[in-house]
C-alpha positions in Angstrom: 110.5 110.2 104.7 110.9 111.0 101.0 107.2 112.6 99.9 108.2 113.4 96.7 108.0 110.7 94.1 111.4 109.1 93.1 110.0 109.9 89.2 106.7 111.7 88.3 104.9 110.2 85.5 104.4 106.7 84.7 106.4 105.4 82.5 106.1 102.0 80.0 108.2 99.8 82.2 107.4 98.1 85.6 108.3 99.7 88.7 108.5 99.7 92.6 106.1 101.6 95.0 106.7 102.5 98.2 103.7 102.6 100.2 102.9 103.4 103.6 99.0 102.0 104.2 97.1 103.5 101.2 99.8 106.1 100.9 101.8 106.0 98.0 105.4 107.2 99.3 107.9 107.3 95.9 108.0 105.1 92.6 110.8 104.0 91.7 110.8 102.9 87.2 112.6 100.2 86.9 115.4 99.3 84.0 117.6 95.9 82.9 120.5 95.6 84.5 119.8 97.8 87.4 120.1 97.1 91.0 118.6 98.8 94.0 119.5 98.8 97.4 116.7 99.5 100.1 116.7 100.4 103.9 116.9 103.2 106.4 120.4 105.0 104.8 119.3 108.2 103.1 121.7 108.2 100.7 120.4 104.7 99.1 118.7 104.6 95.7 115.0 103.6 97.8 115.4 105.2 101.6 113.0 103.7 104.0 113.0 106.1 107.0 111.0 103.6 109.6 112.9 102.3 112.9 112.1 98.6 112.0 114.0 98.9 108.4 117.5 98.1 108.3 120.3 100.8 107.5 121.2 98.1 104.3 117.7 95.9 104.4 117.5 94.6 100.6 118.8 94.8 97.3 116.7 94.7 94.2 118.1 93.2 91.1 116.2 94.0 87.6 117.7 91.2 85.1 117.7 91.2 81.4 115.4 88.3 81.0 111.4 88.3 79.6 110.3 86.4 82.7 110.9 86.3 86.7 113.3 89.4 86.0 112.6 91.4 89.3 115.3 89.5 92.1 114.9 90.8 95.8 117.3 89.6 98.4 117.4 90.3 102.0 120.8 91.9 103.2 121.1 89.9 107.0 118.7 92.5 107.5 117.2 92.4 111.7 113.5 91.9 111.0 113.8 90.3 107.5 111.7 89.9 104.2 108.1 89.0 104.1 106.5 88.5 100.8 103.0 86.2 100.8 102.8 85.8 104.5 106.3 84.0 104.4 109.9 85.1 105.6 112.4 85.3 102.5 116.0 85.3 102.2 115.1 85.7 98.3 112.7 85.6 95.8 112.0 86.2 92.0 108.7 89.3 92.7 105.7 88.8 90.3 103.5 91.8 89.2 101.1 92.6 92.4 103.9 91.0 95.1 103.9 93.2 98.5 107.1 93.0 100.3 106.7 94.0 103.7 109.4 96.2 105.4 108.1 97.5 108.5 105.6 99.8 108.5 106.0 100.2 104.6 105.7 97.7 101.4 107.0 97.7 98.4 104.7 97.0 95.6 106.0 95.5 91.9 103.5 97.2 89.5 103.4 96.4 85.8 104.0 98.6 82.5 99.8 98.3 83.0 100.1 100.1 86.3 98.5 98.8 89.9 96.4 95.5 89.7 92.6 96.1 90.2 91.2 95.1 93.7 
C-alpha cells in the first residue's frame, strides 16, 4: 500500500483522499481535464492494494466546468461502486462524497480542505 502521499502539501484545488478507517493513505490534487484511473494495478495513477478492489475498478474524470465537475465511473469492476449507501455505475461526486472501495474510500475534499464532523 502506497504510505507516502501521492503530493505533500495542500494545494488550492480539490482533491481525492484515500483513506483506510481514520487513516489517510495518499492525496491525490486534482486538475481540469484530468482523468484517473483507480484499482489494485500498481502502476495506475491511484493504486488500491486491497483483495476486494479491482485490477481496473474506476476512472475519475475532472471536467472543465464550475459545477458537478468531479465524474466517477465504475470500470465492470467485481464488487462495484458505493457512494451514499447506494451501488453506482456513475455519478457526478460533491465535496464530502465517500466512495467506498473495499476496505478503503475515497474522499472528494474541497480547495477548503476536509468538511468538519
Amino acid at each position: 500500500m502506497a504510505e507516502a502521499e501521492a503530493e505533500a502539501g495542500g494545494g488550492r484545488g480539490p482533491s481525492l483522499e484515500l483513506r483506510q478507517g481514520d487513516r489517510l493513505v495518499a492525496r491525490y490534487p486534482l486538475t481540469p481535464g484530468q482523468s484517473l484511473v483507480v484499482g489494485r494495478e500498481r502502476d495506475l495513477p491511484i493504486h488500491v492494494d486491497d483483495p476486494a478492489v479491482s485490477r481496473r475498478h474506476a476512472e475519475i474524470f475532472v471536467l472543465s466546468t464550475p459545477r458537478r465537475n468531479v465524474l466517477i465511473c465504475d470500470l465492470d469492476s467485481t464488487n462495484g461502486l458505493h457512494l451514499r449507501g447506494q451501488r453506482v455505475r456513475r455519478a457526478f461526486l460533491e465535496y464530502g462524497d465517500r466512495i467506498a472501495l473495499g476496505g478503503h474510500e475515497l474522499v472528494l475534499v474541497g480547495p477548503e480542505g476536509p468538511p468538519g464532523p
